[in-house]
N, C-alpha and C positions, 0 to 999 in steps of 0.2 A: 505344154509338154506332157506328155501321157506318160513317160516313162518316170516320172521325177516321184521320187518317193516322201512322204513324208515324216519327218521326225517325231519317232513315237519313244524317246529314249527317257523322258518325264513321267511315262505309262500315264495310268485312266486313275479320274480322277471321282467324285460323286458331285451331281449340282442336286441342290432342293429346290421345290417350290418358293416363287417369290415372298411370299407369304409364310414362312418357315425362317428365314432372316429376321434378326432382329435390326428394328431402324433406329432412330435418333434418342427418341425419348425414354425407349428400355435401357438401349445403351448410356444415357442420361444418368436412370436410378440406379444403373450397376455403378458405375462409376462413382455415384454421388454416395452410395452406401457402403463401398467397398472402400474408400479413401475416408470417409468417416471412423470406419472400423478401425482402421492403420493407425490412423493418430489415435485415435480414444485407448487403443493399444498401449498406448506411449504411458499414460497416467499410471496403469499397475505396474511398468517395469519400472516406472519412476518412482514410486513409491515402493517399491523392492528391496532399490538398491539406493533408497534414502536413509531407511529405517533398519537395515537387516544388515548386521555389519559383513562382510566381506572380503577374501585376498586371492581373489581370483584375478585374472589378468582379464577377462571379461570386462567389458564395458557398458553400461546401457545402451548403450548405439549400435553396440554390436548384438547384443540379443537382440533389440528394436530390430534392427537389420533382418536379423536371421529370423524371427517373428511372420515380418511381415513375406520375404521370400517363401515361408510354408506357408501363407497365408494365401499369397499372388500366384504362387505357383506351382505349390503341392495342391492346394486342396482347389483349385477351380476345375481343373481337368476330372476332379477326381467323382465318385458315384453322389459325395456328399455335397459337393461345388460350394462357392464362396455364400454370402448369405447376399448378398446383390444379386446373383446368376438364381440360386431359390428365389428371391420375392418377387422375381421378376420370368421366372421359367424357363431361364435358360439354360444349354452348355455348349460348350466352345468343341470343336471337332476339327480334324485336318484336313485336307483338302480330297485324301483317300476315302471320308467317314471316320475316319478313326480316333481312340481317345488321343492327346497330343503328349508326347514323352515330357519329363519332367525338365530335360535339355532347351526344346523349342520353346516350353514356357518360360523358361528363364530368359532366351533371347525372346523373345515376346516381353518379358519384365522391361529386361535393358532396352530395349526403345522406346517402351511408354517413359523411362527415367532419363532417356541419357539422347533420343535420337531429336534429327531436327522438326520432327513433329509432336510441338505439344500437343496435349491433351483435350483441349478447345478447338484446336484444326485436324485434331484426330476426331474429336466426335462430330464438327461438321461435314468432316468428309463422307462420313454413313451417309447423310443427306443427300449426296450426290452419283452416290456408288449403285453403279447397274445390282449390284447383291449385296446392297447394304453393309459392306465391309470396311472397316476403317485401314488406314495405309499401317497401321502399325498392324492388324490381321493378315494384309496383303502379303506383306515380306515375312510375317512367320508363317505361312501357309495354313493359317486357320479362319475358320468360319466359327461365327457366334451366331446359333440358331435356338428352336426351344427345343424344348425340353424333350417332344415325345416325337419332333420333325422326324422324317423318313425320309434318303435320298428320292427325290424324282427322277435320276438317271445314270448314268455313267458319260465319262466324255473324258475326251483327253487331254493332258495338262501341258501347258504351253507357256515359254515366258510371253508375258507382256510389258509394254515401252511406257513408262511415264516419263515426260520431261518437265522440270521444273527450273526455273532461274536458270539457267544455263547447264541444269545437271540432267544427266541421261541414268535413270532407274530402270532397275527390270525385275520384276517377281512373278513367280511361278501364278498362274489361273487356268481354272479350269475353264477351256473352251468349248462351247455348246455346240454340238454337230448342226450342219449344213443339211435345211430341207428343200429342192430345188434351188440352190445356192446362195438360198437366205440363212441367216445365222437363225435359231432359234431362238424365239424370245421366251424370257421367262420373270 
């Protein structure tokens, strides 16, 4: 059908070069150093409010908490990034290019803690992902790339269908334009 328009109502979106993703094993030492960080975290507030007497309605668990949320999701997005994202080169960007609001990281947080994909089939799914992205990336509309990447293009965003065990997903990706009616590869 010639006439049939298509849905540009998600607008354009930026893709990088293959090679501009991070894959398994960076994603590996983020992981491994940033949840290191969380808990070793835990020992000075422990000892804070073991020793320092107190009558606050404050909790450990609650600073712990709020700790580690400016930890996950103030400071990764931000110029100075977590210290996983530095050792390892990388920063996390929207599916625009752009830095991601402190909102989307937060729902970014709540699915590494809360959704039905752990952390272990979040990081093998990098392994198998056309742009190295983990499913918990996918549904916040961010990409984790390095540090100095530069989009390789513009293209426009479009949901795509995962099904799993019976359940039908959909999150926002950027699709790569069509060259003689091959998709692009990259």
């Amino acid at each position: 059908m010639a006439g049939v328009a298509r849905d540009r109502s998600l607008g354009e979106g930026v893709y990088f070069a293959p090679d501009d993703y991070l894959g398994f094993r960076r994603r590996l030492i983020i992981s491994l150093v940033d949840v290191s960080l969380v808990f070793l975290l835990w020992i000075p507030i422990w000892i804070l409010f073991t020793y320092v007497p107190y009558e606050f309605v404050l909790t450990p668990d609650l600073v712990w908490f709020f700790c580690c949320w400016c930890y996950l999701a103030v400071l990764r997005p931000s110029r100075v990034r977590s210290v996983g994202y530095w050792v390892t080169g990388a920063r996390i960007v929207t599916l625009r290019g752009t830095k991601p609001s402190v909102l989307r990281m937060t729902y970014r947080l709540l699915l590494n803690l809360y959704s039905p994909f752990n952390l272990l089939f979040d990081l093998l799914w990098v392994g198998v992902d056309r742009d190295r992205q983990s499913l918990t990336d996918r549904y916040a509309g961010t990409c984790v790339v390095r540090k100095n990447a530069v989009p390789a293009g513009q293209a426009e965003i479009h949901y795509a269908c995962y099904t799993a065990m019976t359940f039908v997903y959909f999150y926002p990706c950027v699709v790569l334009p069509r060259v003689n009616g091959v998709a692009e590869s990259h």
